[in-house]
N, C-alpha and C positions, 0 to 999 in steps of 0.2 A: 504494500500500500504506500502513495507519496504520503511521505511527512509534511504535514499541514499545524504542523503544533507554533508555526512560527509566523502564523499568519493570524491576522485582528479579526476576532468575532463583528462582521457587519450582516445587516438586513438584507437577506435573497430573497428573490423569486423568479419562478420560472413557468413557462407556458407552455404546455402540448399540443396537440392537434393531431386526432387521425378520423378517417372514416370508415362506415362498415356497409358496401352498397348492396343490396336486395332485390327480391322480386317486392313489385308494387302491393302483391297480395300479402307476402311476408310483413311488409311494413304495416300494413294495416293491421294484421292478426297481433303485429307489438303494442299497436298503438290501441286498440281496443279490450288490453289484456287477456286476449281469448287464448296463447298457448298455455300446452299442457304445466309448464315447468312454473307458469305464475308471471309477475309483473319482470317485464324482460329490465326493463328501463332504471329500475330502483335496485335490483339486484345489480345489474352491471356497477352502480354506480358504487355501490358499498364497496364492491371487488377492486373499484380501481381505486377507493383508499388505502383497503386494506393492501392492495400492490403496492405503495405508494411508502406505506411505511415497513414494509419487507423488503424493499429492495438491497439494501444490504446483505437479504438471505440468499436472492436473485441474481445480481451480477459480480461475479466475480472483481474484487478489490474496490467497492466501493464502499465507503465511511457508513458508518451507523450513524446517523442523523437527528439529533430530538425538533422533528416536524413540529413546525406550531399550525399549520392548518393547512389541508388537502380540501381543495372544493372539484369534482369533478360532476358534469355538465352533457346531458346524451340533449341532444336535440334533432327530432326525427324532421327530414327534409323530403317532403311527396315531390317536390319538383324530378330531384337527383331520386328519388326512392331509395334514400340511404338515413342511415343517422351519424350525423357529426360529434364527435366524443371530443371534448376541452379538459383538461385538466391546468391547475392553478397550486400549486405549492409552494409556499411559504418557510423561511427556519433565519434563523439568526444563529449565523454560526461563522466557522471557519471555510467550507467548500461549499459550492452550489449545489442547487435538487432540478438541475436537467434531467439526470437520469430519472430523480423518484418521479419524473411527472415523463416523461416517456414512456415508464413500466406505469405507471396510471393508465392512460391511454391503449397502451399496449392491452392491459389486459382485461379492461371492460371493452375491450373491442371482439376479446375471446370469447366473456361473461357472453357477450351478447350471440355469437357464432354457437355457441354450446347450448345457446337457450332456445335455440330456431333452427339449430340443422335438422330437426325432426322433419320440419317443413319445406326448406330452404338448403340443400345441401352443394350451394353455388355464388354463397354468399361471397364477397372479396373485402380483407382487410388491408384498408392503405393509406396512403397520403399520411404514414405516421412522421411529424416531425415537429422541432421547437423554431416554436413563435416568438418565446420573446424572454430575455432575463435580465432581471438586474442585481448588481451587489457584484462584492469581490474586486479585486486589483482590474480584473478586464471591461470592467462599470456595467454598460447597458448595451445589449444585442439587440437586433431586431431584424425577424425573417425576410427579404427582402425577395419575395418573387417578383416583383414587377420587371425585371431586366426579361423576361421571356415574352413580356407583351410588347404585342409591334404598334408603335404610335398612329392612330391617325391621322391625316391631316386636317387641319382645322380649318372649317368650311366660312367664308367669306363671302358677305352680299354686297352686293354694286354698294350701298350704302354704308357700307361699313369698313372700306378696303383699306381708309389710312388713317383707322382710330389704332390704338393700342389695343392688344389681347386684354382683356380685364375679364377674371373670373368669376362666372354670373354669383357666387355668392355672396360676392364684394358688390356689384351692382344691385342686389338684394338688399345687402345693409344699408347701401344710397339710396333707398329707396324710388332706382333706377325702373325698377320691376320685381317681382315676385320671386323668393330667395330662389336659387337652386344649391344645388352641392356640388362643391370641389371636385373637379374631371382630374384624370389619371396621372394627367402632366403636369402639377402641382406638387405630387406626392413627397420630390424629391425637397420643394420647399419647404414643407412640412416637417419632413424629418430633420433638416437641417435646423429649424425651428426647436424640436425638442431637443438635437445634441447640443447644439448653442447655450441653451437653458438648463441643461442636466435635468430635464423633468423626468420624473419617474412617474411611469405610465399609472398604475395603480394610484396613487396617492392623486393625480393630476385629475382623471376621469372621476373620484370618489367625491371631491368636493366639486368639481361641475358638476355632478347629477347627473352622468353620461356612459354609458354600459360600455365596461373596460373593452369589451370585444369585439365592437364596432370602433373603435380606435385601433387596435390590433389586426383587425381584418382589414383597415385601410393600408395599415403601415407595412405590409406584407405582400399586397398586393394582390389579397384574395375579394378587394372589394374596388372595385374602382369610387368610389364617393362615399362622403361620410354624406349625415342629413345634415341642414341646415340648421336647422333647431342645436343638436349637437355641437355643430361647427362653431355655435355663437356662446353657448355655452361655456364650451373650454375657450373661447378668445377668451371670455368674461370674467373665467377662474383665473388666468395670468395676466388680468387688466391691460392686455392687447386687442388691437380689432382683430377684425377675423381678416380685413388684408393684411396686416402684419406680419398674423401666424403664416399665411402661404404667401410670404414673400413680396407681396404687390407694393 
């Protein structure tokens, strides 16, 4: 095991993400609690704390960790006919809990495969990876798929062809027109916004009143736009406008 005895107990956290995709009828028999084995969704979710605080048992040379709090999160999606599994861990310590929130994820992804192969024996467990940590000597990460999305061009009317780009949610708060939310090509503004300010994601959304993972699913590049509502909120928490935060 590294020797971690020389480094300063600070505040971790880390974030997961996998999914478990399905037949559309599977998803419905979880979401209606009709399989044999009972409620798919609650069970899973016990499992991936209980993974969460065994991973020390789990993978080979990782720290035994006194967890201060495992929140793991199944969110069934009929669009994808899948459910999205989050997991969230917390510790105040000397190493980080990427792992214990991986094997969270990881294995209420099983819970949930173990609970519906009776029905479903073609389920797919994937897209497991980390969203997002902060604490420790290497500060704050954050997943950045957006380099795989291919830009738009950004469409221009006879009337508009020698104003400046202005992002409609900045023309929202001028009460230019009706707010919309921050498009894809901002994102990097954004983010350069939170390393700039050392915010720490968790504490930032908790006092805007703004659901930590709809900021994470932007910063990651699994959402191209936050809302509006949101967007104005967290300017409001760090008493910046919301051009500010994206760069304008």
């Amino acid at each position: 095991m590294v020797d971690v005895g020389g480094k300063a107990d600070t505040t971790r956290v880390a974030i997961a993400k996998g999914v478990v995709t399905m037949q559309p009828e599977t998803l419905q028999l979880i979401q209606q609690g009709a399989l044999k084995k009972g409620d798919v969704l609650s069970v899973a979710r016990v499992a991936g704390i209980m993974a969460a605080k065994r991973t020390h048992d789990l993978i080979p040379l990782c720290h035994p960790l006194p967890i201060t709090s495992v929140t793991v999160d199944l969110t069934p999606n009929v669009e994808t006919s899948s459910i999205d599994i989050t997991a969230t861990v917390k510790v105040t310590g000397k190493t980080g809990v990427e792992m214990e929130a991986l094997t969270a994820v990881s294995v209420a992804g099983l819970t949930v495969y173990d609970m519906a192969k009776a029905v479903d024996k073609d389920m797919v467990i994937g897209e497991i990876k980390l969203l997002h940590k902060e604490g420790g000597k290497s500060g704050t990460y954050v997943r950045d798929d957006a380099a795989v999305e291919k830009p738009k061009p950004a469409l221009r009317s006879r009337n508009t062809r020698n104003l400046r780009a202005v992002p409609k949610e900045v023309m929202g708060v001028a009460g230019m027109q009706k707010p919309n939310i921050p498009h894809t090509q901002h994102r990097d503004a954004f983010k350069a916004f939170v390393t700039h300010n050392k915010i720490r994601i968790m504490g930032w959304t908790k006092k805007a009143g703004v659901p930590s993972g709809e900021v994470f699913s932007y910063l990651n590049g699994q959402s191209t736009r936050l809302s509006p509502e949101s967007a104005q909120k967290l300017a409001a928490a760090m008493n910046v406008t919301v051009a500010q935060m994206f760069g304008e």
